[in-house]
TIMI-591031 format. One line per field, with one value per residue (C-alpha): residue in three letters; x, y, z; residue number from 1. Coordinates in steps of 0.25 Angstrom, whole numbers, plus 5000, padded with zeros to 4 digits. Layout:
BEGIN
aa c(Ala/...)
u c(X/...)
v c(Y/...)
w c(Z/...)
i c(NUM/...)
This chain:
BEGIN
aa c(Unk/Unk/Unk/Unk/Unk/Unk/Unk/Unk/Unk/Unk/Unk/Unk/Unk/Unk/Unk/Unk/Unk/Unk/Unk/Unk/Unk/Unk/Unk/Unk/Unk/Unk/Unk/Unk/Unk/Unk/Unk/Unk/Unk/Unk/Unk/Unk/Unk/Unk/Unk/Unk/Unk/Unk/Unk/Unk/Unk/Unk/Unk/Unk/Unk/Unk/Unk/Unk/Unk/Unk/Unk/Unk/Unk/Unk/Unk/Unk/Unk/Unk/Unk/Unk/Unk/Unk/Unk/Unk/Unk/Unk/Unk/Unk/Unk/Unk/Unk/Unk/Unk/Unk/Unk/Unk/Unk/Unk/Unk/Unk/Unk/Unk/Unk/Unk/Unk/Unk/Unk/Unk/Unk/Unk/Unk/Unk/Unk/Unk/Unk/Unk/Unk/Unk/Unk/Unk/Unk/Unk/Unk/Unk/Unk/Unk/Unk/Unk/Unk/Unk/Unk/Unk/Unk/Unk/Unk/Unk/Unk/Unk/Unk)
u c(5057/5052/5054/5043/5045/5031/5031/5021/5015/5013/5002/4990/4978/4963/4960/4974/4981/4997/5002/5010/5023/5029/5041/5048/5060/5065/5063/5049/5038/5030/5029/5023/5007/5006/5000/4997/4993/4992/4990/4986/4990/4981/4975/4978/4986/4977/4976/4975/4980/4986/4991/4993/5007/5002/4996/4981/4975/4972/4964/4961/4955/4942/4945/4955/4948/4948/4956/4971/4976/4988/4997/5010/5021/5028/5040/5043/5040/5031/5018/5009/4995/4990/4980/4970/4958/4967/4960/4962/4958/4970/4982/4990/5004/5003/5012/5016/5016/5020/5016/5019/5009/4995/4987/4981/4975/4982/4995/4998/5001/5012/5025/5032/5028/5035/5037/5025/5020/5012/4999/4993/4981/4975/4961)
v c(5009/5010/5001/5000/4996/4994/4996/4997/4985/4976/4970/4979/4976/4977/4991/4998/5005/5003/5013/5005/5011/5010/5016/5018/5019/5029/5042/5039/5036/5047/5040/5027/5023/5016/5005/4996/4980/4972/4955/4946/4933/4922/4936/4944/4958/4968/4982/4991/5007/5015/5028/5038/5044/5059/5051/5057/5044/5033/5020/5009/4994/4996/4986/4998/5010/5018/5012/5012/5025/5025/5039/5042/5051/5053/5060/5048/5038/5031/5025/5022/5014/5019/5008/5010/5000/4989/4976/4961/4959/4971/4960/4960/4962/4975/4980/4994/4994/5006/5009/5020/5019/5020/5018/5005/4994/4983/4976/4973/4987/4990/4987/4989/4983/4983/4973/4973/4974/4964/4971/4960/4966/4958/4956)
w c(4951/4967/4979/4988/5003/5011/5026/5040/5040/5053/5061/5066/5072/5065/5065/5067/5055/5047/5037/5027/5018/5006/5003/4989/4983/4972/4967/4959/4970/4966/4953/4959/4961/4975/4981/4992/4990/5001/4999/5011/5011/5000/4993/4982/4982/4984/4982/4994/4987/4978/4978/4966/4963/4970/4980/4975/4972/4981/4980/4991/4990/4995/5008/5014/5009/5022/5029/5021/5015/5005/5005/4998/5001/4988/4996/5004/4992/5002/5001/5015/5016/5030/5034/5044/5052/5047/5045/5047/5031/5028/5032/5020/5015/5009/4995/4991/4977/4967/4951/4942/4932/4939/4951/4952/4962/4953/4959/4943/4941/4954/4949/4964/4976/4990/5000/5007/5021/5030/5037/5046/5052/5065/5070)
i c(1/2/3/4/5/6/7/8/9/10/11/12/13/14/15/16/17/18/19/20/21/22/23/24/25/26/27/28/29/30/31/32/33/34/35/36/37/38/39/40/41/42/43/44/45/46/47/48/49/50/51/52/53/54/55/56/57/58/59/60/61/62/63/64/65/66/67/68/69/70/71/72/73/74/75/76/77/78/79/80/81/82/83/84/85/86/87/88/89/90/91/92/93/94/95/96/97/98/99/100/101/102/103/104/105/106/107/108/109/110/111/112/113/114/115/116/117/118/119/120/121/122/123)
């Protein structure tokens, strides 16, 4: 059982950068694969990242490879997607989400998901 809590989004110009949080409750983060979905208003959820329990695994949609990194630090049971040359098409209201059984780019195999965050990115 964990609660997450997503923070650090806002309004940024095209080009300019946000590092997004997620912070979780209980004793069991370590446990947890991490992710980020983001959904824009009309479209689907999409996936954005994962992050492996240790953190030695990554993956990216290929529309933010590059630019968005996703990190974990295990201590502070908190998960971060820094995001960098933000772009107009990136404006999306973007999910933490948390599984313990695998990595995956499926939102079907997350069983918590935060509150998410708006990112509005300006032209």
């Amino acid at each position: 059982q964990v609660q997450l809590v997503e923070s650090g989004g806002g309004l940024v110009q095209a080009g300019g950068s946000l590092r997004l949080s997620c912070a979780a409750s209980g004793r069991t983060f370590n446990n947890y694969v991490m992710a980020w979905f983001r959904q824009a208003p009309g479209k689907e959820r999409e996936f954005v990242a994962y992050i492996s329990r240790s953190g030695a695994s990554t993956s990216y949609t290929d529309s933010v490879k590059g630019r968005f990194t996703i990190s974990r630090e295990n201590a502070k049971n908190t998960v971060y997607l820094q995001m960098n040359s933000l772009k107009p098409e990136d404006t999306a209201v973007y999910y933490c989400a948390a599984n313990e059984w695998r990595i995956s780019t499926s939102g079907r195999d997350y069983n918590y998901w935060g509150q998410g965050t708006q990112v509005t990115v300006t032209s």
